[in-house]
NUNUDREN-719266 format. One record per residue (C-alpha): residue number from 0; x, y, z. Coordinates in nm, 4 decimals, padded with zeros to 6 digits, m for minus. Example, Ala and Ser with C-alpha at 12.3 -4.5 7.8 and 13.67 -1.06 7.14 Angstrom:
<pts>
  resi        xx        yy        zz
     0   01.2300  m00.4500   00.7800
     1   01.3670  m00.1060   00.7140
</pts>
This chain:
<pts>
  resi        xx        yy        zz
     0  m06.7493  m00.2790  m03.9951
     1  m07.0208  m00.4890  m03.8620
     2  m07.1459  m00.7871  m04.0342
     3  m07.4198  m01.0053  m03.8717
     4  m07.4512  m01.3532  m03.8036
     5  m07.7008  m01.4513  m04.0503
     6  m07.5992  m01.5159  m04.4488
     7  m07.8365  m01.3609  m04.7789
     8  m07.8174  m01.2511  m05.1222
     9  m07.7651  m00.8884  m05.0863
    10  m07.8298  m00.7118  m05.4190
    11  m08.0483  m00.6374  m05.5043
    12  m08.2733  m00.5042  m05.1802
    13  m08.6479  m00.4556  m05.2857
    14  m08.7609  m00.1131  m05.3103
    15  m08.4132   00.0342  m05.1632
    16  m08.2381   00.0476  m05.5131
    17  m08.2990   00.1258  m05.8408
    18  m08.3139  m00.0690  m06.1318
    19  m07.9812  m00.1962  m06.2810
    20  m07.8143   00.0529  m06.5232
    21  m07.5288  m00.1627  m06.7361
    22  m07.2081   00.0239  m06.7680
    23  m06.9586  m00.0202  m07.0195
    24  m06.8048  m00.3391  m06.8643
    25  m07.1540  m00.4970  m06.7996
    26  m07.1694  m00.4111  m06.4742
    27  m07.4829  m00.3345  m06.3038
    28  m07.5005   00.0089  m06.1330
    29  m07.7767   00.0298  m05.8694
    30  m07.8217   00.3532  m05.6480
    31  m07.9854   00.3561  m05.2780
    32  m08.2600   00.5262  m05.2299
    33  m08.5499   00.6362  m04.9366
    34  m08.3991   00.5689  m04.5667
    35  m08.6222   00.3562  m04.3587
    36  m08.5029   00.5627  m04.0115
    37  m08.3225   00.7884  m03.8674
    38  m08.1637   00.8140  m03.5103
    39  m08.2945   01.1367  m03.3699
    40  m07.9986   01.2935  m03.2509
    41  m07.6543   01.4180  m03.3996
    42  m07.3603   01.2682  m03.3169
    43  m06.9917   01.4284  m03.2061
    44  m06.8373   01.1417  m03.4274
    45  m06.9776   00.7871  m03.5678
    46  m06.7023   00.5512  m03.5106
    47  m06.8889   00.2744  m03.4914
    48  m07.2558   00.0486  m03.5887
    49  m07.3312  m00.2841  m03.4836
    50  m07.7090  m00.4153  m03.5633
    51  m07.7876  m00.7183  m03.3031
    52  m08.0050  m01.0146  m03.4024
    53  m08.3329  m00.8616  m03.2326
    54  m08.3053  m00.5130  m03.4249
    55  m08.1646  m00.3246  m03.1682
    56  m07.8574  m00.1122  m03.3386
    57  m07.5388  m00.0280  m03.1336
    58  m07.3901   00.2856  m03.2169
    59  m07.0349   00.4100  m03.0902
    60  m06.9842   00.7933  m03.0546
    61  m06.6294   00.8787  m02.9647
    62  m06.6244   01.2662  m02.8972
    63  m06.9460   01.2246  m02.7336
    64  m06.7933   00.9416  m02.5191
    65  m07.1093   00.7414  m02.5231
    66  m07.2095   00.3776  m02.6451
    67  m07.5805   00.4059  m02.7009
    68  m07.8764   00.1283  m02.7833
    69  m08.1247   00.2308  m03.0788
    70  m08.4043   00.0931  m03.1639
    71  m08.4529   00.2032  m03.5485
    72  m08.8589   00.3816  m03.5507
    73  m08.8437   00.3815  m03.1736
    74  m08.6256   00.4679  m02.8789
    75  m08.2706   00.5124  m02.7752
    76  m08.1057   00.4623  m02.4764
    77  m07.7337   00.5192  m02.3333
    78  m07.5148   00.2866  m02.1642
    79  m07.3746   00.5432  m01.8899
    80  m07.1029   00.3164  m01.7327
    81  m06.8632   00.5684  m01.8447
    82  m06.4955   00.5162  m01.6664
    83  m06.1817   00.3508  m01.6098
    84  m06.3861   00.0414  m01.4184
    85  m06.3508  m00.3147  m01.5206
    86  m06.6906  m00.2663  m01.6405
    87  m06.6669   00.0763  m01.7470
    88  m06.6011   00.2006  m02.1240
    89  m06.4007   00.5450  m02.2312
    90  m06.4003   00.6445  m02.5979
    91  m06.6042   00.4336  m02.7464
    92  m06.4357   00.3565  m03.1043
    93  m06.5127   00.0440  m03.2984
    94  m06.8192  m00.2476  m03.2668
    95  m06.7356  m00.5599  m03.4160
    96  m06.9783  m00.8668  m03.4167
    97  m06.8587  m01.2133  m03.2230
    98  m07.0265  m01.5098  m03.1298
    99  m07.4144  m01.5719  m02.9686
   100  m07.5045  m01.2551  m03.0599
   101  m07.2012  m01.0276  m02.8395
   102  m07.0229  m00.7430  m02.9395
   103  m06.6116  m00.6468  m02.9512
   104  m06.6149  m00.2764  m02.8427
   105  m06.3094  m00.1422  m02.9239
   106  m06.2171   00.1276  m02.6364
   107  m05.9449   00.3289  m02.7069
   108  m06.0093   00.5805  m02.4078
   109  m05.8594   00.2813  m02.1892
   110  m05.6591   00.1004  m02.4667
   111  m05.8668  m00.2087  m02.4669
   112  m06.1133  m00.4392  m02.5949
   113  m06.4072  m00.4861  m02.3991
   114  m06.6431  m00.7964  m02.5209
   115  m07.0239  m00.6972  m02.4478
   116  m07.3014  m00.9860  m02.4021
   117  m07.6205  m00.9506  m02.5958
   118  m07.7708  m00.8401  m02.2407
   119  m07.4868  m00.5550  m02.2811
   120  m07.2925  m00.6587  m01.9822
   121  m06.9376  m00.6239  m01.9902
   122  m06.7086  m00.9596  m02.0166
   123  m06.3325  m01.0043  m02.0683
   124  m06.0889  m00.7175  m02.1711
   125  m05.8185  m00.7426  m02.3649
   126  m05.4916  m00.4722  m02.3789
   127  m05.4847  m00.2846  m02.7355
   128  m05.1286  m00.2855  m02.6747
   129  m04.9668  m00.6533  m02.7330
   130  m04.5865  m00.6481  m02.5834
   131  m04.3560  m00.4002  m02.4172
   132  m04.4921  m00.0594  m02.4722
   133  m04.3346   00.1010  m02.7156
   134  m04.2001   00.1809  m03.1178
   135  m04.2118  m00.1725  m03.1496
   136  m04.5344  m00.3213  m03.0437
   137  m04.7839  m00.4758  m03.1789
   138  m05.1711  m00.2795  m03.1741
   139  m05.4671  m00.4802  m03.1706
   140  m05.6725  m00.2335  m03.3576
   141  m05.9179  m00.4731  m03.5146
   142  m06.0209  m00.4517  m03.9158
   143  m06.2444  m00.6906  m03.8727
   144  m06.3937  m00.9829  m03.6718
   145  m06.5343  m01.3443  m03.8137
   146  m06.7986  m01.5717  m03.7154
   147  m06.5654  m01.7888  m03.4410
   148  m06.4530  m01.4339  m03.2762
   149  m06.1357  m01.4275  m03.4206
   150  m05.9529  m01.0692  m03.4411
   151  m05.8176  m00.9357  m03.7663
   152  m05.5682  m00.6794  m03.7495
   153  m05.3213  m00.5253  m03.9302
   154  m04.8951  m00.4774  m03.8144
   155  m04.6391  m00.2672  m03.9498
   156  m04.3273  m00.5136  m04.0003
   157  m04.0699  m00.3408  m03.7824
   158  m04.3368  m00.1432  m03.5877
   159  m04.5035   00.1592  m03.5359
   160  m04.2265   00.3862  m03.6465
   161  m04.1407   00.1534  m03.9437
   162  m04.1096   00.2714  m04.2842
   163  m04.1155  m00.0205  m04.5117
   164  m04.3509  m00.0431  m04.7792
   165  m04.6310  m00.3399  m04.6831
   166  m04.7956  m00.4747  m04.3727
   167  m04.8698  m00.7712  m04.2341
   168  m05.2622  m00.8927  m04.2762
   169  m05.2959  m01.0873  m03.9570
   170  m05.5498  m01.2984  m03.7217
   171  m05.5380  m01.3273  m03.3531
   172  m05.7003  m01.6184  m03.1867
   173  m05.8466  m01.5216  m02.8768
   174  m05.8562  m01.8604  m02.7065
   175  m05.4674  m01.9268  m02.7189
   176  m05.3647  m01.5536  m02.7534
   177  m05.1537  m01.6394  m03.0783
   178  m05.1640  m01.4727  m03.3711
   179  m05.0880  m01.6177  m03.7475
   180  m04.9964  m01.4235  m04.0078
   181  m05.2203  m01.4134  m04.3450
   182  m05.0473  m01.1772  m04.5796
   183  m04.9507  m00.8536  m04.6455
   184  m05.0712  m00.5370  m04.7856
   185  m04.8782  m00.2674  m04.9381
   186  m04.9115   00.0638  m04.7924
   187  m04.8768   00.4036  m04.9076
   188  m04.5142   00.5942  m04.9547
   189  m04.4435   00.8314  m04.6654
   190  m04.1902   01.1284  m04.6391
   191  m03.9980   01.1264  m04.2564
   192  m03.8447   01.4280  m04.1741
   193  m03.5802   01.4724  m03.8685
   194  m03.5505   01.8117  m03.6663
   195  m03.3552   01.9489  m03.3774
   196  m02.9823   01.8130  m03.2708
   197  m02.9077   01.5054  m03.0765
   198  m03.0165   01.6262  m02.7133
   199  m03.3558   01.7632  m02.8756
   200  m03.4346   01.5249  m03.1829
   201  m03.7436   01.5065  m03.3194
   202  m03.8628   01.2832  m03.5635
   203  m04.2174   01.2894  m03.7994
   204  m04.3459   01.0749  m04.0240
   205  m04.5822   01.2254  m04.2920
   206  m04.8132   01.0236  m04.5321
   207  m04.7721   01.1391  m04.8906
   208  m05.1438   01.2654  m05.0048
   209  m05.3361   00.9629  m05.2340
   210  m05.0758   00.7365  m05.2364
   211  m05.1747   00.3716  m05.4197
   212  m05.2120   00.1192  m05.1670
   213  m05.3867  m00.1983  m05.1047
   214  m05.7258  m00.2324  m04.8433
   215  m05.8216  m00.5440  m04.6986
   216  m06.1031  m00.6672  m04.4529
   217  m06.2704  m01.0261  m04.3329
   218  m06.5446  m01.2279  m04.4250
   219  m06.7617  m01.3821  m04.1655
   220  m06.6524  m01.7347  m04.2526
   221  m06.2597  m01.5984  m04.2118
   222  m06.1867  m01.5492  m04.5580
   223  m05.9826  m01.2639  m04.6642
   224  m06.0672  m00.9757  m04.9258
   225  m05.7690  m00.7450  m05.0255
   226  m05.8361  m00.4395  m05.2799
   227  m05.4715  m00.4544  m05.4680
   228  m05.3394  m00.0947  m05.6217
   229  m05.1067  m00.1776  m05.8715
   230  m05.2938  m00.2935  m06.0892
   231  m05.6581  m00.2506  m05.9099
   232  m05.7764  m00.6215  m05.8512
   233  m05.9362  m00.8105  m05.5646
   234  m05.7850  m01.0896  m05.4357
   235  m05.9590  m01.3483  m05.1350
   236  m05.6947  m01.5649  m04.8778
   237  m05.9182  m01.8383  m04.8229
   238  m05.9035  m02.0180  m04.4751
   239  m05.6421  m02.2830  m04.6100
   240  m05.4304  m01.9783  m04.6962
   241  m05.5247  m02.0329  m05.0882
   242  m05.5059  m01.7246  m05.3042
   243  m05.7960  m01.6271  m05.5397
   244  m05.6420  m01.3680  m05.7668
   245  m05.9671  m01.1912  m05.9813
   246  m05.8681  m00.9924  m06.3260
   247  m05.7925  m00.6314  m06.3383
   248  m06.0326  m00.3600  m06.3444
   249  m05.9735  m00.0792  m06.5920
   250  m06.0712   00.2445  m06.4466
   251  m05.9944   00.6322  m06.5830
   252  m05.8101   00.8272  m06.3139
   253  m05.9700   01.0865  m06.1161
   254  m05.7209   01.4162  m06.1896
   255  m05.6648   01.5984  m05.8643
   256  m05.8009   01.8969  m05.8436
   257  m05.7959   02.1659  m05.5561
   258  m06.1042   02.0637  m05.4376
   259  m05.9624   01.7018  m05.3961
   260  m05.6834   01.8160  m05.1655
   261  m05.9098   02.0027  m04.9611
   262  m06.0615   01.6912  m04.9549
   263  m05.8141   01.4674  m04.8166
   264  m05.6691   01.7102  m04.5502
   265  m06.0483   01.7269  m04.3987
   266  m05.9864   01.3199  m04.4019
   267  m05.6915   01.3616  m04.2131
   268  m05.8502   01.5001  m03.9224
   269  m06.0539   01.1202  m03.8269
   270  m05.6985   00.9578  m03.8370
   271  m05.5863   00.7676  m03.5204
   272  m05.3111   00.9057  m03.3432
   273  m05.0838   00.6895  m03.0616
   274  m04.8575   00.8685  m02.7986
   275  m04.6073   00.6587  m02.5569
   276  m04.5280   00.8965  m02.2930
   277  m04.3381   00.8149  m01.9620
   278  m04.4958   00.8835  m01.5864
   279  m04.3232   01.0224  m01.3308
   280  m04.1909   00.6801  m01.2161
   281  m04.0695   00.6140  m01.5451
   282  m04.3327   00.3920  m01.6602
   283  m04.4512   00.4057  m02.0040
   284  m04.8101   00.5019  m02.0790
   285  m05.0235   00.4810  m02.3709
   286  m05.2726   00.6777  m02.5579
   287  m05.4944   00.7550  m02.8277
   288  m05.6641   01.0193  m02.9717
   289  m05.8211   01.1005  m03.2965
   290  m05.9325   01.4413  m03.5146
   291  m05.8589   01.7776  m03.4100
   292  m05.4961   01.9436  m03.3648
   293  m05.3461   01.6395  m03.1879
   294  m05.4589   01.4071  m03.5091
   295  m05.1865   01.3666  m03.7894
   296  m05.3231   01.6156  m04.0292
   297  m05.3641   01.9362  m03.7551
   298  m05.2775   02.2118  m03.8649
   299  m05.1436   02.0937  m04.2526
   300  m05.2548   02.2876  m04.5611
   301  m05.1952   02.2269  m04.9187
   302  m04.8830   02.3573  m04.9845
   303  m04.6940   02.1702  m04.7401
   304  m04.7449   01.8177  m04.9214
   305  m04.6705   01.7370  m05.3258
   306  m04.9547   01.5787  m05.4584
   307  m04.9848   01.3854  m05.7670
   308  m05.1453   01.4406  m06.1185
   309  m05.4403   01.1658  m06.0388
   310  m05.5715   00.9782  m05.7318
   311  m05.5245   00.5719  m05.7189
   312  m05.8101   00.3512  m05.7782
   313  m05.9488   00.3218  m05.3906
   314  m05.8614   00.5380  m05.1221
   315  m05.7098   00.3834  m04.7506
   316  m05.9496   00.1425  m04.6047
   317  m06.1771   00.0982  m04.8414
   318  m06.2854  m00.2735  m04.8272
   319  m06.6197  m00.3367  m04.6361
   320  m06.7092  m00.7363  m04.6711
   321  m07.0867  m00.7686  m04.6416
   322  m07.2915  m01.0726  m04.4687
   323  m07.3612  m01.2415  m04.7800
   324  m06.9385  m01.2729  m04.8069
   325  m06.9289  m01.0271  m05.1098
   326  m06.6538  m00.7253  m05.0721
   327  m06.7430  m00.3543  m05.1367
   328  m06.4807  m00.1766  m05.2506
   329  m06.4831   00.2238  m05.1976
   330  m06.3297   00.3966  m05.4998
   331  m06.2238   00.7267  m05.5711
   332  m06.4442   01.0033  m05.7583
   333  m06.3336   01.3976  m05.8039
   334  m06.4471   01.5481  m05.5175
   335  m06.8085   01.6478  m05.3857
   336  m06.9164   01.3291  m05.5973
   337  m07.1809   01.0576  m05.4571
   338  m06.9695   00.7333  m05.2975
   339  m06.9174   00.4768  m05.5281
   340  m06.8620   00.1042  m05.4126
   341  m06.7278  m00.1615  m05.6751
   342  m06.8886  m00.5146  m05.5336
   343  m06.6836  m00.8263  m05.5607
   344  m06.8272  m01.1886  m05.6145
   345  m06.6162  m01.5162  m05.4387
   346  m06.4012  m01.5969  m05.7589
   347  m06.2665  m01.2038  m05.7159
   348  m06.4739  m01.0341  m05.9925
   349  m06.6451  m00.7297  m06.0079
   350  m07.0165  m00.8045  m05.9905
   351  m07.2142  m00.4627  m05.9430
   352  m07.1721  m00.1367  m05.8706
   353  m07.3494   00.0508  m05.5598
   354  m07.3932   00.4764  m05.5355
   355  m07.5078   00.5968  m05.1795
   356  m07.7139   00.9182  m05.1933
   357  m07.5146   01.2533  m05.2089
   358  m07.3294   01.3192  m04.8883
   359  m07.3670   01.0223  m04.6981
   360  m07.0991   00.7319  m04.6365
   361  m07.1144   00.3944  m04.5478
   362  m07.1198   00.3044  m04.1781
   363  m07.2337  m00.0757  m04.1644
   364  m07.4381  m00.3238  m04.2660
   365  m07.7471  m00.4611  m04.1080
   366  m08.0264  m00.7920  m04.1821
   367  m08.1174  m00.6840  m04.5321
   368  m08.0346  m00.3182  m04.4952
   369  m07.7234  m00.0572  m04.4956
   370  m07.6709   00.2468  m04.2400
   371  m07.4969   00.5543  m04.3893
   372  m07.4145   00.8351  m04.1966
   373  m07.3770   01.2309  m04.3386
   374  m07.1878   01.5042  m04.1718
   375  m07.3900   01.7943  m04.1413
   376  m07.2026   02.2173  m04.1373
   377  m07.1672   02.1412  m03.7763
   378  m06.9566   01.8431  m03.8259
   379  m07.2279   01.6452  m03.6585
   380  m07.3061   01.3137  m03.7467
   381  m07.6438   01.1530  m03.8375
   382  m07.6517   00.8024  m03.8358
   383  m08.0038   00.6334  m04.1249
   384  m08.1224   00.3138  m04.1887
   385  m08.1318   00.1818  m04.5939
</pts>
């Protein structure tokens, strides 16, 4: 998620949504409209938008392995710097804002963060992986970045192979290379099943499809925004660690339908998947990859999960905190439905409601605008600007 430097009211936007439509609950609906521009070209896979103070948008393709500079209504250009180099980027996969205007590219083709100066040189790195390499490390994948270039990120208690049922929400200082510990955030059941005998033993952990379980993301000012499941709230950590609990949202559950798995085993294919392998010296190595037949849904199909009767309230990752410090929450609809975002105010409750057009998701937010993305029958990506 990017979020710029600047704060505004953000609904609604002048002649990008609709007039209010009041809901049952008094809630106003408002649905985006025309696009403003388009970047010209598809995309192999948008994992990433960034919109820098002068206009210029940032925009992270990871299959395409390119980190490219658009200027919305005018030109693009690509940073070709492409390697293994100290100032060289592999897999782009994440753009983050920090401060004066730089960027936190998250590179998991190297397992790093790279910070990039408004001038799009390359600064300091930073190893993804914090500790001995291994089941128990911690990642630095960020969630989310604030305005004094702090690094939000989330850790499984007992590590990667862990199986308890929460997280812990935490913030990692950059300056002192510490990290303090927020929260937590309860994550979805999962079903681990063993194979092989004890020379050959092979272990897998498999999520359980549309599991409840709580989302969370920053604000700019380092406030914290957490989606809870059970029951569907929002709750904000503030800075002195004090909890703002809002009231629960009644919502009817979606029923899951066969269209609805079909939809969350294409979602499986954009998870993140981390390997620790050993070289031939015995040194272990790390790597990512996402998508495709090494990502953790290749090669599943329906019948190999049990699914439940309805879907929770939000699906994984579903908080998106925009620059005016309000928090979009993602919810679930039956399948082939337009994106719905629930909008939360500072105190917690729900303020508005926000429909994208058909087909396209949310990929950032800009100075008074949004960028969604849509997939086309290619599985090509085509970044727009709201």
């Amino acid at each position: 998620m990017t979020k710029p430097r600047s704060h505004w009211s953000w609904l609604p936007l002048a002649g990008a949504l609709m007039a209010p439509q009041l809901e049952a609950q008094e809630v106003p609906l408002h649905k985006v409209q025309q696009a403003t521009a388009r970047y010209a070209d598809g995309l192999g896979s948008l994992r990433g938008v960034r919109e820098l103070s002068d206009g210029r948008v940032l925009i992270a393709d990871g299959l395409g392995e390119a980190l490219i500079v658009w200027t919305p209504g005018g030109t693009a250009d690509t940073l070709t710097n492409v390697g293994q180099g100290p100032e060289e980027y592999r897999v782009p996969d994440g753009l983050f804002p920090l401060p004066g205007d730089a960027t936190l590219l998250v590179d998991i083709g190297n397992a790093r963060l790279v910070e990039i100066g408004p001038d799009l040189s390359f600064g300091e790195t930073t190893p993804i992986a914090q500790g001995q390499i291994g089941p128990g490390m911690t990642l630095l994948l960020p969630v989310g970045t604030d305005d004094a270039g702090r690094i939000y990120y989330q850790q499984r208690v007992g590590g990667m192979m862990d199986a308890a049922d929460s997280a812990l929400i935490m913030r990692f200082e950059p300056s002192t290379e510490s990290s303090t510990q927020l929260g937590k955030s309860k994550l979805p059941a999962q079903q681990r099943e063993t194979s092989g005998g004890a020379n050959n033993r092979r272990e897998v952990v498999r999520p359980l499809p549309l599991q409840p379980q709580d989302a969370w993301g920053p604000a700019a000012n380092g406030r914290v925004g957490v989606a809870r499941a059970n029951p569907y709230r929002f709750d904000w950590i503030g800075t002195d660690g004090r909890l703002i609990s809002g009231p629960s949202v009644a919502y009817e559950p979606v029923r899951v339908r066969s269209a609805d798995r079909e939809e969350w085993l294409e979602s499986l294919s954009g998870g993140l998947g981390v390997m620790v392998s050993q070289t031939n010296q015995g040194a272990p190595q790390l790597a990512f990859r996402r998508g495709g037949m090494g990502g953790p849904g290749g090669g599943a199909n329906a019948d190999d999960f049990q699914w439940p009767d309805v879907k929770p309230a939000f699906p994984p990752n579903a908080v998106r905190v925009a620059p005016d410090g309000r928090a979009w929450v993602l919810r679930y609809r039956p399948a082939g439905q337009p994106a719905l975002y629930d909008v939360f105010g500072a105190d917690g409750r729900r303020v508005a409601q926000v429909e994208l057009p058909p087909d396209r998701e949310l990929a950032g937010f800009g100075a008074g605008a949004l960028y969604l993305s849509r997939t086309d029958e290619l599985d090509f990506a085509w970044l727009e600007r709201y």
